[in-house]
C-alpha positions in Angstrom: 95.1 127.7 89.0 98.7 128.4 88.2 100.2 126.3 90.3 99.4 122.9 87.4 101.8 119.7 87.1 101.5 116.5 85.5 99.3 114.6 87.6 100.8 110.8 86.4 99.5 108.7 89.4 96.2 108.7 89.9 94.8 107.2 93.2 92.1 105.1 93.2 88.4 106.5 94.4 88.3 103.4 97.1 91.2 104.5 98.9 92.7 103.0 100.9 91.7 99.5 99.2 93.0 97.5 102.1 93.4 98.1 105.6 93.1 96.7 109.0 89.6 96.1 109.1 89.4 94.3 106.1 91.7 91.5 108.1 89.9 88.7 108.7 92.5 88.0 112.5 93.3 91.2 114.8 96.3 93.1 113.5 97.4 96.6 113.8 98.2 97.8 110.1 98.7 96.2 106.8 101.2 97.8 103.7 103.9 97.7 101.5 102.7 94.6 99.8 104.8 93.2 97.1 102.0 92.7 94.0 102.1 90.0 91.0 99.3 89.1 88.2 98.9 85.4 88.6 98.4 83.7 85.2 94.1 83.3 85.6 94.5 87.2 86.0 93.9 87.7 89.5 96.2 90.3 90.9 97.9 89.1 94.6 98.8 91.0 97.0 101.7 89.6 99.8 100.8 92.3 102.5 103.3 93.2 104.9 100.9 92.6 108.6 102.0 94.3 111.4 100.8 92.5 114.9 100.2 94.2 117.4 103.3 93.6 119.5 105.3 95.3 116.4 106.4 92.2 114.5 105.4 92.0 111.1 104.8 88.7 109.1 103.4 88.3 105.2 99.7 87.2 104.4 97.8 87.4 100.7 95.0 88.8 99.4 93.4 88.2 95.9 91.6 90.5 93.7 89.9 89.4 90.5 90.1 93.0 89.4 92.9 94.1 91.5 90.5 96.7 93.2 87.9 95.1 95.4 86.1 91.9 96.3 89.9 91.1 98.2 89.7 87.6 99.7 92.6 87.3 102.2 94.3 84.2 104.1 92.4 83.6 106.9 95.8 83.2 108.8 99.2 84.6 108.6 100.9 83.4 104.6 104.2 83.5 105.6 105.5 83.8 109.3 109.3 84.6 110.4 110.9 81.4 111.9 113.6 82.4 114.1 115.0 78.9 115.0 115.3 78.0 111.6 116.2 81.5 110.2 117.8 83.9 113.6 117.9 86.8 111.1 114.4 86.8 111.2 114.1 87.5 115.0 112.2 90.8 115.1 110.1 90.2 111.7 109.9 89.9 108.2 109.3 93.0 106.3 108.2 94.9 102.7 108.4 92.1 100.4 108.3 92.6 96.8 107.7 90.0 94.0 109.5 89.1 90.7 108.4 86.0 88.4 111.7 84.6 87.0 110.5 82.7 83.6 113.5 80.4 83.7 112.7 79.3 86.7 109.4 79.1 86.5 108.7 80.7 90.2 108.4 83.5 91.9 111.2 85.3 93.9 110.2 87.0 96.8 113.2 89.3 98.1 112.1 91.2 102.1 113.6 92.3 104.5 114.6 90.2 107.9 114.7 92.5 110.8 117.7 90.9 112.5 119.2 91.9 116.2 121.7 94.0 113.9 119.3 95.7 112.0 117.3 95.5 108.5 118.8 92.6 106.1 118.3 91.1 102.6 116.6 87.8 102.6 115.3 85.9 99.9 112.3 82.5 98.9 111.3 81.1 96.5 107.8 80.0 95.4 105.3 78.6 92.7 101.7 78.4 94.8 102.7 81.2 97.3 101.4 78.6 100.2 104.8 76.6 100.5 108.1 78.7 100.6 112.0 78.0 100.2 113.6 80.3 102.3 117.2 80.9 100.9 118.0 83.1 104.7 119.9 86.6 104.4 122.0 87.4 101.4 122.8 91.1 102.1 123.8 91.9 105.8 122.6 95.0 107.9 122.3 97.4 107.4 120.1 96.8 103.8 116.9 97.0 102.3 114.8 97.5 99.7 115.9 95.1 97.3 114.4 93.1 94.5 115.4 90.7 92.2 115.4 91.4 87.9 113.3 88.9 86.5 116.1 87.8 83.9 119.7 87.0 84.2 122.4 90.0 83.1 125.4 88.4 80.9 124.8 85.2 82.6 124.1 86.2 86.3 121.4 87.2 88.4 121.3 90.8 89.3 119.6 92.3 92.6 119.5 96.3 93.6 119.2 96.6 97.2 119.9 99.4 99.6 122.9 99.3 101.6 123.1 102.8 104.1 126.6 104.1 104.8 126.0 107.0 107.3 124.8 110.0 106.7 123.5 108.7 103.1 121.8 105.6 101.8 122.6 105.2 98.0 121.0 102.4 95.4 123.6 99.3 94.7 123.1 96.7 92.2 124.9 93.3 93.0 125.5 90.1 91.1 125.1 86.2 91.8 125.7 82.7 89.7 122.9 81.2 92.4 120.8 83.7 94.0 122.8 83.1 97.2 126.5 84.3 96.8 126.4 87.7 95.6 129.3 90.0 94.5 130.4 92.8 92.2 128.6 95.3 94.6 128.3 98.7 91.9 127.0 101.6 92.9 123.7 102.5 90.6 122.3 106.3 92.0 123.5 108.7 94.7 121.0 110.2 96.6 121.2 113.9 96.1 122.6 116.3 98.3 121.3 119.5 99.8 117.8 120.8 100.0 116.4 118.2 97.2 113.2 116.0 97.8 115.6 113.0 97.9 118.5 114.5 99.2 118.7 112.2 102.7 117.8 108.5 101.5 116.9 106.9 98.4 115.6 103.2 97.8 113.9 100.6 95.3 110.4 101.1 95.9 108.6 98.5 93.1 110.9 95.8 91.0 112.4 97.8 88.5 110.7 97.5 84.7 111.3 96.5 81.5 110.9 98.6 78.4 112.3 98.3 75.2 113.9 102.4 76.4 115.7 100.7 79.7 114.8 99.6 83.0 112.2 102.1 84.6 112.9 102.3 88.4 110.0 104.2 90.3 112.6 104.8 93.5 111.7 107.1 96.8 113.4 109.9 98.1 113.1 110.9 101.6 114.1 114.0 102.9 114.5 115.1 106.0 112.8 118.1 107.0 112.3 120.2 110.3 109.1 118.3 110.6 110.1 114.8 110.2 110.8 112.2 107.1 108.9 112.9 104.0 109.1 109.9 101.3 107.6 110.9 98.0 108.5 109.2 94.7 110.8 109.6 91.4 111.8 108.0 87.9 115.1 106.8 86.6 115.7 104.8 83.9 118.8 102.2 83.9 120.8 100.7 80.9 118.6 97.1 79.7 122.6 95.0 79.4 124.0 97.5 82.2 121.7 98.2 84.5 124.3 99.9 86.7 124.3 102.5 84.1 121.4 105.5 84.7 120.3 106.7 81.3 117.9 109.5 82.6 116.7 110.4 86.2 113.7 112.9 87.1 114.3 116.3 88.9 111.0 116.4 91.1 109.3 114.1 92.4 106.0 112.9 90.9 103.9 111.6 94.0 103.6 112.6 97.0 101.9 112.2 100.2 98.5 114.4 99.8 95.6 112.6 101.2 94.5 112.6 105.0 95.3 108.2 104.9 98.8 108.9 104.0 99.4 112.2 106.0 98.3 110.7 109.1 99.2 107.2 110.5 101.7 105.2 112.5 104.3 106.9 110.3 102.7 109.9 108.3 103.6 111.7 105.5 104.4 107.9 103.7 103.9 106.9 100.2 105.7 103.2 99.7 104.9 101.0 97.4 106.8 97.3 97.0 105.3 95.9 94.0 103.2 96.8 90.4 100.9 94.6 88.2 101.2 95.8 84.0 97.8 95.4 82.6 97.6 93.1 79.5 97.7 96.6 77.0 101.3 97.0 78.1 100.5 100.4 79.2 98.5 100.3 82.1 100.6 100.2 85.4 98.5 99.5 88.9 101.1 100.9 91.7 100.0 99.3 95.7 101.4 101.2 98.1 101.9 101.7 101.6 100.2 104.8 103.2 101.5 106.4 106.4 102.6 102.4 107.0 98.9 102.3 107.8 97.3 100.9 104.9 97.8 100.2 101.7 96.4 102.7 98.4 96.2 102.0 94.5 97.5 104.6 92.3 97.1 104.4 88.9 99.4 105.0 85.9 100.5 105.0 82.6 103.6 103.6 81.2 104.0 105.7 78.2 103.4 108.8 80.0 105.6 107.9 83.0 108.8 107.6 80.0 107.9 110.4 78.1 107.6 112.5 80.9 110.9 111.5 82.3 112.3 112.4 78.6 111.0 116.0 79.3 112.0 116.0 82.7 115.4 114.2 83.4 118.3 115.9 85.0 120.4 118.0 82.9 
């Protein structure tokens, strides 16, 4: 074959690992689950659960490999509370996960589907059972946001997704408190013209630490005569000034393929909101959403992913 690339994500031969028969109460689709290793090694999963009158609320599943053998809340984790929380009206949505040392919690950042449109909301958690909701923190229209695990010069710092028609672009914000956030930067344009992530861009897992920079696995989508395609790309970001992109990939380096994420309620969909880093440092296990269907496990490794991104960064 002539036609070879660099095949860096590797999808799991149980595909899809998680979907709505595995739910153990009627739903209509499970996916972009936020993922986190707890410290006994069991990899959780806080699914994203769409019902069946299109509001979506969080629920976990545990893996003591991270593959199979999932055992799942036998009732909705984490449910939106309109009367307490009015941004939360039409859902809550694509959470994804960061464990803050210094505060010795999690930080779960999602989106609240208010009447105006997708916002930035934010809890808290050390059990993921109970939950301190901290409410909205970036207005509509914004998404895809997550929290970095360790404070920059003294404040937190959180990239998120703002859109400002025709283009959405990635932002990085800072906060002294997780709930007043300011110096709003600018971190990547999405491209313009005819490239695979030309129309939209966004987060997809919390970005990653390496001794090179902060590698951000983002999504493109572009918009094509037959609908939204999101496939996936690398940049890497400055480790002190993370509003800073040291390198950023030309193509794309997965892509929806197989018939579960081709065909679904939204098809040709690869999304994934969280990561788990195997104890060797090298091994990366992505969860992602498929065709916002069901949820697939690609595989990767860390070293390759930064060495190909040195071969392979814009010029």
């Amino acid at each position: 074959m002539n036609n070879q690339y660099a095949e860096l994500f590797k999808r799991n031969k149980l595909n899809p690992i998680l979907s709505a028969n595995n739910w153990p109460y009627p739903i209509n689709s499970v996916f972009n689950a936020g993922a986190t290793l707890l410290k006994d090694g069991t990899t959780l999963l806080l699914c994203r659960v769409e019902e069946r009158s299109g509001i979506s609320h969080f629920c976990v599943a545990r893996s003591a490999n991270g593959v199979d053998g999932w055992i799942i809340d036998k009732k909705p984790t984490l449910r939106p509370e309109a009367d307490k929380f009015p941004e939360e009206l039409w859902g809550i949505e694509d959470p994804r996960i960061t464990y803050v040392p210094e505060l010795k919690k999690y930080v779960v950042v999602y989106t609240a589907y208010t009447r105006d449109g997708p916002g930035v909301a934010l809890a808290q958690t050390e059990d993921f059972k109970t939950f301190e909701r901290f409410g909205i923190i970036m207005p509509p229209d914004d998404k895809d946001a997550a929290l970095l695990p360790r404070r920059i010069n003294g404040s937190w710092a959180m990239i998120h997704r703002p859109v400002s028609a025709p283009r959405a672009h990635m932002w990085i914000s800072y906060s002294p408190d997780l709930k007043n956030w300011g110096e709003h930067t600018l971190m990547m344009n999405a491209r313009k013209g005819a490239w695979w992530d030309a129309n939209k861009i966004g987060l997809s897992p919390p970005p990653i630490e390496t001794p090179e920079g902060w590698l951000l696995i983002y999504h493109g989508v572009k918009l094509s005569c037959g609908g939204c395609i999101y496939r996936l790309g690398l940049a890497l970001f400055d480790l002190e000034k993370p509003e800073i992109c040291l390198k950023r990939g030309r193509e794309w380096i997965f892509a929806p393929e197989e018939p579960y994420e081709l065909n679904g309620d939204v098809g040709n969909v690869v999304f994934p909101c969280g990561y788990t880093l195997a104890k060797d440092g090298d091994t990366l296990n992505i969860y992602y959403g498929a065709a916002d269907t069901c949820i697939g496990l690609a595989t990767a490794s860390l070293r390759e992913l930064l060495d190909w991104l040195d071969k392979n960064c814009e010029e």
